[in-house]
FITORBA-550572 format. One record per residue (C-alpha): residue number from 1; x, y, z. Coordinates in nm, 3 decimals. Layout:
BEGIN
i|X|Y|Z
NUM|X|Y|Z
...
//
This chain:
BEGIN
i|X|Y|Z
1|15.699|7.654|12.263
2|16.075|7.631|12.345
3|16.232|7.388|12.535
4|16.266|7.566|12.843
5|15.889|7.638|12.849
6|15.806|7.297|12.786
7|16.034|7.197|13.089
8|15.855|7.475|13.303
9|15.496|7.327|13.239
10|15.641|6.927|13.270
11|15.752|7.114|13.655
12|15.457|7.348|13.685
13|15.219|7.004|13.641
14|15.407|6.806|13.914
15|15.365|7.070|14.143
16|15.042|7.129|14.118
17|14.972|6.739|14.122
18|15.234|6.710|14.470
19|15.046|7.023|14.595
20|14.689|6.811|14.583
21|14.797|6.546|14.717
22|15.003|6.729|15.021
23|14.679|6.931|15.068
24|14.497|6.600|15.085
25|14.698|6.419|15.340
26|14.724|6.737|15.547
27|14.330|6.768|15.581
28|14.316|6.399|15.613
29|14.593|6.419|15.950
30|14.353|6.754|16.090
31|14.078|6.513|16.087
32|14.230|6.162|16.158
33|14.338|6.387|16.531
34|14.009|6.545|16.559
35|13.844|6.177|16.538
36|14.068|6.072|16.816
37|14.009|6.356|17.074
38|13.641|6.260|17.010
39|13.684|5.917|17.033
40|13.908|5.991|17.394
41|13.565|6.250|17.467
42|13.351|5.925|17.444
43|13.587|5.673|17.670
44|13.608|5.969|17.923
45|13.235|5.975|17.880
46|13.162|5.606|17.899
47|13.402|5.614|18.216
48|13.230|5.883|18.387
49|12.880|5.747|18.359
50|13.024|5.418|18.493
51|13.113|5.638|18.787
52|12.859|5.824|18.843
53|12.607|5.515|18.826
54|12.820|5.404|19.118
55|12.837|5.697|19.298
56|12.382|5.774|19.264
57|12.390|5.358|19.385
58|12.584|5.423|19.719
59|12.421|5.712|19.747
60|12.081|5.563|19.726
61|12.192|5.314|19.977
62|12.268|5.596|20.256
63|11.985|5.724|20.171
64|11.762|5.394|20.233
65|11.997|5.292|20.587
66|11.895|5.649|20.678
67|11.545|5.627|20.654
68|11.585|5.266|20.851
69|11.776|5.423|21.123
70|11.545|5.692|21.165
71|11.222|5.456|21.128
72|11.397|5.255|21.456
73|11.464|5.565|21.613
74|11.144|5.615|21.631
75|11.052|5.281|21.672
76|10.871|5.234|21.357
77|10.841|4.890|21.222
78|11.079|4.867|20.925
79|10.836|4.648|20.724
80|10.531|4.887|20.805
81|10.343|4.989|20.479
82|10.420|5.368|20.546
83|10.784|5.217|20.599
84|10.773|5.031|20.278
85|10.582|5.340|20.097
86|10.867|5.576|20.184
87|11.145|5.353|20.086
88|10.970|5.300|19.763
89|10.973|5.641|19.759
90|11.341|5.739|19.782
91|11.427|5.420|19.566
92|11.216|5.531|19.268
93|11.380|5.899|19.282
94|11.716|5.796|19.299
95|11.653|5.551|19.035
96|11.481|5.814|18.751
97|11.749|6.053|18.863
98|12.068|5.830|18.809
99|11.927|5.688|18.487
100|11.883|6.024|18.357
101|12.212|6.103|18.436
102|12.364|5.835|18.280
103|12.172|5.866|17.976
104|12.251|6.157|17.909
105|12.623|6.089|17.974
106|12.607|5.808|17.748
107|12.428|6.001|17.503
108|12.771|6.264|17.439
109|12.948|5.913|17.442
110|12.738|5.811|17.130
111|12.731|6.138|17.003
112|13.178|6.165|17.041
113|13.162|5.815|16.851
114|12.931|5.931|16.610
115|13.203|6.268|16.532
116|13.487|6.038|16.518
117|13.388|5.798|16.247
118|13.221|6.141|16.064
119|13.611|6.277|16.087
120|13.756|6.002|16.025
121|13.553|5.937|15.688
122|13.606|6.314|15.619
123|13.927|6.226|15.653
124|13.951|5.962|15.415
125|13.714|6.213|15.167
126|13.974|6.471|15.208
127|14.307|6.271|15.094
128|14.070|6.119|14.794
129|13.997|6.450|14.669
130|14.350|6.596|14.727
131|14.482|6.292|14.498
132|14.195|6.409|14.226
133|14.250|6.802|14.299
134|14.610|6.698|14.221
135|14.574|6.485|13.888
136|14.381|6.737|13.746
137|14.591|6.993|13.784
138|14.849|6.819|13.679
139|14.615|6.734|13.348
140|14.528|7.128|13.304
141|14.911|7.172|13.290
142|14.951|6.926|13.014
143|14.703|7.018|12.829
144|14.844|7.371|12.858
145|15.173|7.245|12.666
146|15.028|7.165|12.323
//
């Protein structure tokens, strides 16, 4: 093998060893963003159940000073069982119905987390196996010059 093809291979190997790597880092930088819109997905999440916990509370409360004001309307003892019983009521429903809400908007939360580390390790994968991808290449070459 002449000279010139020897210097061709010695190029064609670092190429294909830079072109492993590059490919590497590039899928590593797709996922490292994709792990932080999820991880932003689950603050926005965590942030929305806050508010919406809030929101079912007050809520709840109108609903409970209505019930009193239209107990005394009618002038209903406000600590008469059927008072109590319908209070109870309304409390329970809004209760199970905000808590289901929540959990389940703290469930995508977990879930967003969950994706994030997943890209971000597949990100990590990625670059690993761009830097072997690369080396061997770059060893085929070589080997390829005897």
């Amino acid at each position: 093998m002449g000279a010139a093809a020897t210097a061709m291979s010695g190029v064609s190997a670092v190429t294909s060893l830079a072109s492993g790597i590059m490919q590497g880092e590039g899928e590593q930088a797709a996922d490292e963003y994709k792990s932080a819109k999820a991880k932003k997905a689950a603050e926005y999440a965590r942030t929305a159940a806050t508010q919406t916990d809030a929101q079912m509370r007050e809520n709840l409360n109108v609903q409970l000073e209505n019930i009193d004001a239209i107990r005394a309307a009618s002038h209903a003892d406000p600590n008469s069982p059927t008072s109590i019983a319908i209070k109870d009521r309304t409390s329970m429903i809004g209760d199970r119905s905000r808590n289901i809400q929540v959990g389940n908007i703290m469930a995508q939360a977990a879930q967003d987390e969950a994706d994030a580390q997943y890209f971000h390790e597949a990100g990590d994968f990625a670059l690993k196996m761009g830097y072997m991808s690369g080396i061997s290449g770059a060893a085929g070459k070589f080997a390829q010059m005897k």
